[in-house]
MARLUMNU-738999 format. One record per atom (N, C-alpha, C): x, y, z negated; residue in one letter. Coordinates in steps of 0.1 Angstrom, whole numbers, padded with zeros to 4 digits, always signed. Example, Ala and Ser with C-alpha at 12.3 -4.5 7.8 and 13.67 -1.06 7.14 Angstrom:
BEGIN
+0132-0057-0078A +0123-0045-0078A +0132-0033-0078A +0128-0022-0071S +0137-0011-0071S +0129+0000-0079S 
***
This chain:
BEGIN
+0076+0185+0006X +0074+0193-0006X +0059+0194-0010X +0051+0194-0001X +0034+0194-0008X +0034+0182-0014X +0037+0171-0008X +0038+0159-0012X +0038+0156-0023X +0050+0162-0028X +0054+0157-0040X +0049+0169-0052X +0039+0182-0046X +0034+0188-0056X +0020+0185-0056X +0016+0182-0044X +0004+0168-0049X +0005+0160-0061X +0013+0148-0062X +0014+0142-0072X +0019+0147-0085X +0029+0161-0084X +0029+0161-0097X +0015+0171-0103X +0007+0176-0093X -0007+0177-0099X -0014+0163-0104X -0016+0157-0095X -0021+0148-0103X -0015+0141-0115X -0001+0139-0117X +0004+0134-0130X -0001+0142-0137X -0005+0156-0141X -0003+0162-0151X -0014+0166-0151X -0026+0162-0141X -0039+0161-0147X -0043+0147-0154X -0036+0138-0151X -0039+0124-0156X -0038+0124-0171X -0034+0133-0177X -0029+0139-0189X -0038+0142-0198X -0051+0151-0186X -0064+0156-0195X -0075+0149-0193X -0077+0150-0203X -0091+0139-0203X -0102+0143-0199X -0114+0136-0192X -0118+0140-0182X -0130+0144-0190X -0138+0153-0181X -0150+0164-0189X -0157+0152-0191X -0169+0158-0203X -0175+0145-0211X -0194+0151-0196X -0195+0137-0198X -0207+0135-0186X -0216+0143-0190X -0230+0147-0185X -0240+0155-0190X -0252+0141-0182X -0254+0135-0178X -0261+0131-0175X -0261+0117-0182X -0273+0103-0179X -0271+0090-0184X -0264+0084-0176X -0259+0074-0175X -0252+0065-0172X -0256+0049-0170X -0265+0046-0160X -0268+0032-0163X -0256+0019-0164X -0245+0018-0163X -0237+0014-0162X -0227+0009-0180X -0223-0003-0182X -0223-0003-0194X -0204+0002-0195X -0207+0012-0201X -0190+0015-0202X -0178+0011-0206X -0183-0001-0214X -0175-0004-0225X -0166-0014-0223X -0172-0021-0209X -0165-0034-0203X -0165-0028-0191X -0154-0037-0184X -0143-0034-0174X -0157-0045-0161X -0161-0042-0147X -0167-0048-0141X -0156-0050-0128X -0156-0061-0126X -0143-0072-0119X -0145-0070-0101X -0139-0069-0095X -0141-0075-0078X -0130-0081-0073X -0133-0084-0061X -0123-0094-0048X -0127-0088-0040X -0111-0086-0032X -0116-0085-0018X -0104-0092-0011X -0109-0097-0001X -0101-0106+0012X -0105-0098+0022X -0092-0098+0032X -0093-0091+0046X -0084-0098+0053X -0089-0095+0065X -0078-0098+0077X -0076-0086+0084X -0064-0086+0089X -0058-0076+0096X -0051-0077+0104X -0053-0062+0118X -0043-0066+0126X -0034-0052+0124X -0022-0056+0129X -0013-0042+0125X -0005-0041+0139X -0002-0028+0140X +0008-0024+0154X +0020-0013+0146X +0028-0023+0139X +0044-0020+0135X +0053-0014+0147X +0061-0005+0137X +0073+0001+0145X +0083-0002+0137X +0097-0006+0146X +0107-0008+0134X +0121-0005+0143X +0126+0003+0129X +0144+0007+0135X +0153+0004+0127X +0160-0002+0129X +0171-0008+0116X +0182-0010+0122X +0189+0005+0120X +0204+0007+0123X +0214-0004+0127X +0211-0014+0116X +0221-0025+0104X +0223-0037+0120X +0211-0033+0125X +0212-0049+0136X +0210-0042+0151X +0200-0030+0153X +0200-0028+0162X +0194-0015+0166X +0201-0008+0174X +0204+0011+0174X +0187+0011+0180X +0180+0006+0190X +0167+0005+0198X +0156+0003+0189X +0148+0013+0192X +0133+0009+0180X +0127+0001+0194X +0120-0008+0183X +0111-0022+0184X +0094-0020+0179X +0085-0026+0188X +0075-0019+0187X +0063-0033+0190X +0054-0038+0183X +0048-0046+0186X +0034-0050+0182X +0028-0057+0180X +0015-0063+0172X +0017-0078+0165X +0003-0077+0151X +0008-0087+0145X -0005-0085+0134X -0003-0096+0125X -0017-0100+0117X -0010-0102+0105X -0024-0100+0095X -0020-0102+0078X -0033-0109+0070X -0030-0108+0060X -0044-0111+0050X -0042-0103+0036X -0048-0098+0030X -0048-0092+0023X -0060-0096+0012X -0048-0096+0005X -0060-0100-0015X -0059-0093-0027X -0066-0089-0027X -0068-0074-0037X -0077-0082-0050X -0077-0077-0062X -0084-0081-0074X -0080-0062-0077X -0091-0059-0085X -0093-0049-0093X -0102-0045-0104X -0102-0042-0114X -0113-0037-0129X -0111-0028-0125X -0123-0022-0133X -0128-0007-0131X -0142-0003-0143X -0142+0009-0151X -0150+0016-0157X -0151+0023-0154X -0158+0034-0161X -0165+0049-0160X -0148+0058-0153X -0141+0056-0161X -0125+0066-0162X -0117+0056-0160X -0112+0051-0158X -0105+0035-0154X -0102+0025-0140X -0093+0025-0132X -0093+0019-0122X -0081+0007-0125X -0078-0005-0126X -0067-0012-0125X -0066-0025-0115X -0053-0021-0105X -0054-0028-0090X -0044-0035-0092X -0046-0051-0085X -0035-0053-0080X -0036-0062-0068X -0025-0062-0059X -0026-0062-0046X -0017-0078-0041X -0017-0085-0035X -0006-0094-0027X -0012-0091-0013X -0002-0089-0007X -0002-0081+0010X +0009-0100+0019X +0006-0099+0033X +0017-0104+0038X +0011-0105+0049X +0017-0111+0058X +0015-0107+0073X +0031-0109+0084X +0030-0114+0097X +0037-0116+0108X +0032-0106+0118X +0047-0101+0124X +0046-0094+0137X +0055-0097+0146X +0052-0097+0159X +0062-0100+0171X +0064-0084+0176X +0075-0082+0182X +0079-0069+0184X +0091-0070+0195X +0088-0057+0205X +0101-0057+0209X +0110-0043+0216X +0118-0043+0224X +0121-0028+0230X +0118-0030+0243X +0122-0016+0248X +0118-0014+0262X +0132-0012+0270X +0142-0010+0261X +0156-0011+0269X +0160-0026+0276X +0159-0036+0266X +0166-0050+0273X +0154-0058+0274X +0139-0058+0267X +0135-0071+0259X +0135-0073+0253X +0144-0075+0248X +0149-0082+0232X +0136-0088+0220X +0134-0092+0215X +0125-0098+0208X +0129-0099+0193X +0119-0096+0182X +0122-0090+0170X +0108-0097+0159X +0113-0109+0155X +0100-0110+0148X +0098-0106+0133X +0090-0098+0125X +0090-0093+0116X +0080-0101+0104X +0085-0103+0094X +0079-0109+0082X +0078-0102+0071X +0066-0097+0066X +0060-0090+0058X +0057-0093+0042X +0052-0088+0034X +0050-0094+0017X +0055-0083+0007X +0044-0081+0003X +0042-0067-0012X +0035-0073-0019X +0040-0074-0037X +0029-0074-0044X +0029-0060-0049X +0018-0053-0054X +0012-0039-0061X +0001-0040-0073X +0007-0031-0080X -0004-0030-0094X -0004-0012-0096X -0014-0010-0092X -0017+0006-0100X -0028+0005-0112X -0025+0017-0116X -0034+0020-0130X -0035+0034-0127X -0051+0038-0128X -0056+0050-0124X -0066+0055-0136X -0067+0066-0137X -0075+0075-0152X -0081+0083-0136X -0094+0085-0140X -0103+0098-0136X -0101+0112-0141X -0094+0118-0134X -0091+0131-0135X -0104+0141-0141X -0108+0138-0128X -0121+0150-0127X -0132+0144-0119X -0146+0147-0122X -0157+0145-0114X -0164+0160-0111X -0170+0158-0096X -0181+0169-0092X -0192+0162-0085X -0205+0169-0087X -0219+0171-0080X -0222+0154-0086X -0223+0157-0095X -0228+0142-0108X -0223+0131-0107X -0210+0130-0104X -0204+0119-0104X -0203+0114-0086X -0207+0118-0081X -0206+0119-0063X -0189+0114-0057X -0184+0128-0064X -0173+0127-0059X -0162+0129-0071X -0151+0122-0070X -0146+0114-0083X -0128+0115-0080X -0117+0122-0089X -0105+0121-0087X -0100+0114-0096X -0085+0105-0092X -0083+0097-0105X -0066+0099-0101X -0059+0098-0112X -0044+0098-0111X -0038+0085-0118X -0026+0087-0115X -0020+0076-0124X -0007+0071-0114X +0000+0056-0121X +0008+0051-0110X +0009+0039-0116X +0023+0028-0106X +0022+0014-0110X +0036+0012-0103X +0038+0000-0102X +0051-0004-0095X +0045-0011-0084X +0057-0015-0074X +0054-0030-0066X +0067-0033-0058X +0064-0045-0051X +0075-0049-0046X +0074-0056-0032X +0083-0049-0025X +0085-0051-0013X +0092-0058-0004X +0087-0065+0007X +0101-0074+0014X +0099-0072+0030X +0110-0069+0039X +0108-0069+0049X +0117-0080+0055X +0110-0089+0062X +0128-0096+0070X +0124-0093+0086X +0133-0095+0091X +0135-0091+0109X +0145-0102+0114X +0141-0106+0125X +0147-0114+0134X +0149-0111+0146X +0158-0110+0149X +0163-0109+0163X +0165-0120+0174X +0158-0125+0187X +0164-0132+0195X +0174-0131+0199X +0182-0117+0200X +0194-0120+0206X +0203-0109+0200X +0211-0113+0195X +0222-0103+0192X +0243-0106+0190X +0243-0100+0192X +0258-0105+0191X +0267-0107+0176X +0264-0097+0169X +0265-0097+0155X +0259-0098+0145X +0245-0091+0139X +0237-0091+0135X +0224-0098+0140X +0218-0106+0137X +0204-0108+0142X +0199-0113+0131X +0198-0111+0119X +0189-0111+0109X +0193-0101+0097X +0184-0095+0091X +0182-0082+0083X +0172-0084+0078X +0173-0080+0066X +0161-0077+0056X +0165-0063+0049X +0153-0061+0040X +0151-0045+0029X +0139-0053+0018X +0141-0053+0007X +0139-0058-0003X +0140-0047-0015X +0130-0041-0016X +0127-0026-0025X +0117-0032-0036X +0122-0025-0048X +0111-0028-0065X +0110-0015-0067X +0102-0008-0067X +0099+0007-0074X +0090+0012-0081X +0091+0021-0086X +0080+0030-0099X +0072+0040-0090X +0058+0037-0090X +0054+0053-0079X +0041+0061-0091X +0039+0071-0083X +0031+0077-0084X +0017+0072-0071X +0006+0077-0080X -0007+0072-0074X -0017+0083-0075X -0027+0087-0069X -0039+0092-0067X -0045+0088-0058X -0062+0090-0060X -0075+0080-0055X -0083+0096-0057X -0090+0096-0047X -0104+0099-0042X -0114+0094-0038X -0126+0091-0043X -0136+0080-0039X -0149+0096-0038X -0158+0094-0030X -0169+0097-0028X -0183+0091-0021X -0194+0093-0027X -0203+0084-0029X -0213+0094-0019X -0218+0082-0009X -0231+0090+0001X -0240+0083+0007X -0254+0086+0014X -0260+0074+0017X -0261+0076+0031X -0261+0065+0040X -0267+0069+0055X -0275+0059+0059X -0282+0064+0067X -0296+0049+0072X -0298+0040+0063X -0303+0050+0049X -0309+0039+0035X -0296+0032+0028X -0287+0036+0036X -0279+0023+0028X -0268+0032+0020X -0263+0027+0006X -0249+0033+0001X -0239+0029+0008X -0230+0042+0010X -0215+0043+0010X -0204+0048+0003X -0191+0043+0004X -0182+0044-0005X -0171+0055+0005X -0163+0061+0007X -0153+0068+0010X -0145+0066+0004X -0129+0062+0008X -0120+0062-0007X -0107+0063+0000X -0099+0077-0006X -0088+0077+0002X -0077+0080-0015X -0069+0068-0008X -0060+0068-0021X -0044+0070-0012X -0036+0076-0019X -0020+0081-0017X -0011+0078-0028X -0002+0069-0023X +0010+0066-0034X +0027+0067-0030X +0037+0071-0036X +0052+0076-0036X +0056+0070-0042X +0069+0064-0039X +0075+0059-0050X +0083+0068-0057X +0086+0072-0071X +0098+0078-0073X +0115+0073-0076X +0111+0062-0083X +0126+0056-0084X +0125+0039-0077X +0137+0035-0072X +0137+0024-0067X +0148+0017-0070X +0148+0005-0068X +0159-0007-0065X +0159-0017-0054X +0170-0013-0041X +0168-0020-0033X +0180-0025-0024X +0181-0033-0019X +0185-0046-0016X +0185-0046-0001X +0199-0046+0008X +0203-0051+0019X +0213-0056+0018X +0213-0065+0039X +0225-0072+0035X +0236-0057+0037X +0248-0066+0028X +0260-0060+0030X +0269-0048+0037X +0266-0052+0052X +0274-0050+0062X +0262-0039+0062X +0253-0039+0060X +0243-0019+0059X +0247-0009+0053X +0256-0014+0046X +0262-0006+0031X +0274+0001+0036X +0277+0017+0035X +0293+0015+0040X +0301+0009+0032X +0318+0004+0038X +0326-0004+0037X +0337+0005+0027X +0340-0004+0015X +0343-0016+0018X +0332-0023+0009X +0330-0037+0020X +0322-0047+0005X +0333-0059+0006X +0325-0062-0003X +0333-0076-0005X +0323-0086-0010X +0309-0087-0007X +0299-0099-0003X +0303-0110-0001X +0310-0109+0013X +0315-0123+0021X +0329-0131+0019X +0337-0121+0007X +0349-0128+0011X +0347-0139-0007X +0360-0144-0007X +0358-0157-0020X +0359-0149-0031X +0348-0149-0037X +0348-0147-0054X +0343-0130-0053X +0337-0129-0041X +0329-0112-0040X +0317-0114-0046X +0310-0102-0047X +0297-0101-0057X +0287-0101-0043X +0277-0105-0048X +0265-0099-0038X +0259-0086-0044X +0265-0083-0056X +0258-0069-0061X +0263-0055-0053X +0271-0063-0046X +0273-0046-0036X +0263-0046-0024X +0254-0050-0024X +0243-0053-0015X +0230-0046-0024X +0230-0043-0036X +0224-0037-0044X +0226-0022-0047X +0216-0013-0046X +0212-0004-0046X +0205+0005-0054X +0204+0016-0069X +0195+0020-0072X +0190+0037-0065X +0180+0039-0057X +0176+0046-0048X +0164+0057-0055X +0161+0070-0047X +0154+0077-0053X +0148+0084-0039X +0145+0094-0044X +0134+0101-0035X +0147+0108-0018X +0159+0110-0024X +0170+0116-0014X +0170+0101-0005X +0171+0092-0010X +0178+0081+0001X +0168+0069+0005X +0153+0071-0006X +0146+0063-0001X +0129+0065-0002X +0124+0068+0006X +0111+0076+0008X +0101+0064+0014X +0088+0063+0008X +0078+0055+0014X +0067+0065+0006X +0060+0064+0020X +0040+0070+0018X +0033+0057+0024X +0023+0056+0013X +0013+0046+0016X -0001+0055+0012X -0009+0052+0024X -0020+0062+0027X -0031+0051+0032X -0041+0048+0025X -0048+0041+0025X -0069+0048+0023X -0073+0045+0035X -0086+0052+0036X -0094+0039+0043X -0103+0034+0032X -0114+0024+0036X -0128+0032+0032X -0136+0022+0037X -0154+0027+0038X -0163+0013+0031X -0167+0016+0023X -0177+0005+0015X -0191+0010+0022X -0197-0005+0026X -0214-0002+0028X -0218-0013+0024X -0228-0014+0017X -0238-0018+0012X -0248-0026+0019X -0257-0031+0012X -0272-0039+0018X -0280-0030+0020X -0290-0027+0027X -0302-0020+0030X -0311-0022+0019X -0316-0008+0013X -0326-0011+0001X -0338-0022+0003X -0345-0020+0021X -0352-0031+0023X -0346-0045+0020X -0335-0046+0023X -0328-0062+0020X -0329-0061+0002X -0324-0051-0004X -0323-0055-0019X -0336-0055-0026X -0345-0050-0020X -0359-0054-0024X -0359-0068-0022X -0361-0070-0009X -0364-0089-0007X -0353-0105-0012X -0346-0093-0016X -0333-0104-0019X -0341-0106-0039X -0341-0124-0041X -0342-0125-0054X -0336-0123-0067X -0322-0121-0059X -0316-0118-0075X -0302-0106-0068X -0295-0097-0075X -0287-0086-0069X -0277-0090-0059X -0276-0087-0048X -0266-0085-0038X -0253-0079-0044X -0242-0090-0048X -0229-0085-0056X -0220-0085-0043X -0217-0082-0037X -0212-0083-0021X -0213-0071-0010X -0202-0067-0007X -0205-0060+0004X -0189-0058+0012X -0191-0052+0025X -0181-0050+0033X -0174-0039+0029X -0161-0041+0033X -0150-0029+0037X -0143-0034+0049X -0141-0020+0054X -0135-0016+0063X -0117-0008+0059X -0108-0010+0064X -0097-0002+0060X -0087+0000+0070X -0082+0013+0069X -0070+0017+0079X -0060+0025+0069X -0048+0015+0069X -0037+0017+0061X -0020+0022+0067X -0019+0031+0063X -0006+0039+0071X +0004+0036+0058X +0012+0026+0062X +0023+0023+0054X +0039+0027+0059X +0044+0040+0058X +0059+0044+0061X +0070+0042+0054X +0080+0033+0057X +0092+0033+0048X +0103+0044+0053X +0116+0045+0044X +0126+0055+0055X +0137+0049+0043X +0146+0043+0049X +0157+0041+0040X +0172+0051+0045X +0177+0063+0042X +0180+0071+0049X +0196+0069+0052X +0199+0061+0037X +0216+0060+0039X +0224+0054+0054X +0233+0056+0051X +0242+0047+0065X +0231+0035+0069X +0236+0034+0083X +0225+0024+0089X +0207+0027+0083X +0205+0036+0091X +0190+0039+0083X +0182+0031+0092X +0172+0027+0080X +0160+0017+0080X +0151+0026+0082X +0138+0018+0093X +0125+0031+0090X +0120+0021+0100X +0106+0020+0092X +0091+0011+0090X +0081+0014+0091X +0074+0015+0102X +0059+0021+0099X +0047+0010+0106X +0040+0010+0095X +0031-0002+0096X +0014+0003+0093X +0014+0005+0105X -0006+0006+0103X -0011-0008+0108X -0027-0007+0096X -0032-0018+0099X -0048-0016+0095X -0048-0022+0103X -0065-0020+0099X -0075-0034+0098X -0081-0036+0087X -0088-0047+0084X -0100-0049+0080X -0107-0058+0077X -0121-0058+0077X -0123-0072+0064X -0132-0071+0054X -0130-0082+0045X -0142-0076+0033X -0147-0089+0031X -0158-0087+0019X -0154-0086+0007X -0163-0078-0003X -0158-0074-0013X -0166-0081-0025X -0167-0091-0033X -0175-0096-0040X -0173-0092-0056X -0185-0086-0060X -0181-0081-0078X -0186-0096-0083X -0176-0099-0097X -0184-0113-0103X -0179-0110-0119X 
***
């Protein structure tokens, strides 16, 4: 419940337009200034999925991550391609579970509110994206392959704050996103019965789902650290340093709650340069 009165604060500040500045602004407002970032990552996934197997599975596993985003004064607009493998397994038999990863994401964010001159900065807004999980099982009797395949509308908010340490700028930035409505996608036999998927002249649309906040719940909680060049380096450097590092640690939870409940939790943490051009 805070959760979701979090965001609908922020929807409904996203609404007002943000106080007009009192100070200059060296920055040209009027165009949108561009970045990249690439990372690599390692993640330590948990996964339970009713559909194939009653035992949570638990493992390590790597990604890359490619982000593009614009951004002005009031203005943030992201979009993301995620993907990544993990090996996984239980502690009852063994059993072995390999997981295959892939999101694309677009948010659009308005600046709410600023304090202490632009320092510290709130932005609301939301976007869609789309999700795919597949799972593999070495060994199963029935089941040994499952996927969840989710497209949803979320809500978004971003906190960024600006500070310096040992000469150099830092960035803080912790952003939170919900989905509210979804459309999602398992096999069949996840679904209670009766389907008719498998038999001659059945739909696969009973494998289809439109889902909401009662039957399908994801928090994505995302807190990276930007640092900078050392003023002594951007002195001696000939022309501006457009480049700098991030660091990120990303708590990604799914819960798919109906019969045979699904539930995903994927932290990852990555490291990858950020280049504005």
């Amino acid at each position: 419940m805070r959760i979701l009165l979090f965001f609908v604060f922020l929807l409904i500040g996203s609404c007002v337009p943000a106080r007009a500045q009192t100070e200059a602004v060296s920055v040209d407002t009027t165009r949108f200034a561009r970045f990249q970032h690439i990372a690599l990552g390692i993640s330590l996934p948990l996964v339970r999925d009713q559909a194939i197997s009653p035992l949570r599975y638990a493992g390590w596993g790597g990604g890359l991550n490619l982000n593009y985003w614009r951004e002005k004064l009031r203005v943030i607009k992201q979009m993301a391609l995620k993907g990544g493998v993990a090996w996984l397994s239980n502690e009852a038999n063994g059993n072995r579970m390999t997981l295959v990863h892939a999101e694309f994401d677009y948010t659009y964010l308005r600046k709410v509110m600023s304090y202490r001159n632009e320092r510290l900065r709130l932005f609301a807004g939301g976007g869609a994206d789309a999700l795919m999980y597949l799972k593999f099982l070495s060994l199963n009797v029935n089941n040994y392959v499952g996927y969840d395949i989710v497209g949803s509308l979320k809500a978004a908010g971003l906190l960024q704050y600006d500070f310096r340490l040992f000469k150099r700028k830092m960035v803080l930035t912790e952003q939170l996103s919900i989905p509210l409505l979804g459309v999602v996608s398992r096999p069949p036999f996840s679904w209670p019965a009766p389907f008719d998927a498998y038999e001659p002249g059945g739909s696969w649309t009973s494998a289809i789902r439109i889902a909401s906040l009662d039957s399908y719940f994801r928090l994505q909680n995302r807190l990276s650290l930007d640092w900078f060049a050392s003023e002594k380096r951007q002195l001696r450097a000939r022309h501006y340093i457009a480049s700098h590092w991030r660091v990120t640690y990303e708590w990604d939870y799914m819960n798919l709650s109906r019969r045979n409940q699904s539930q995903t939790a994927l932290p990852v943490v990555s490291l990858g340069r950020v280049v504005r051009f």
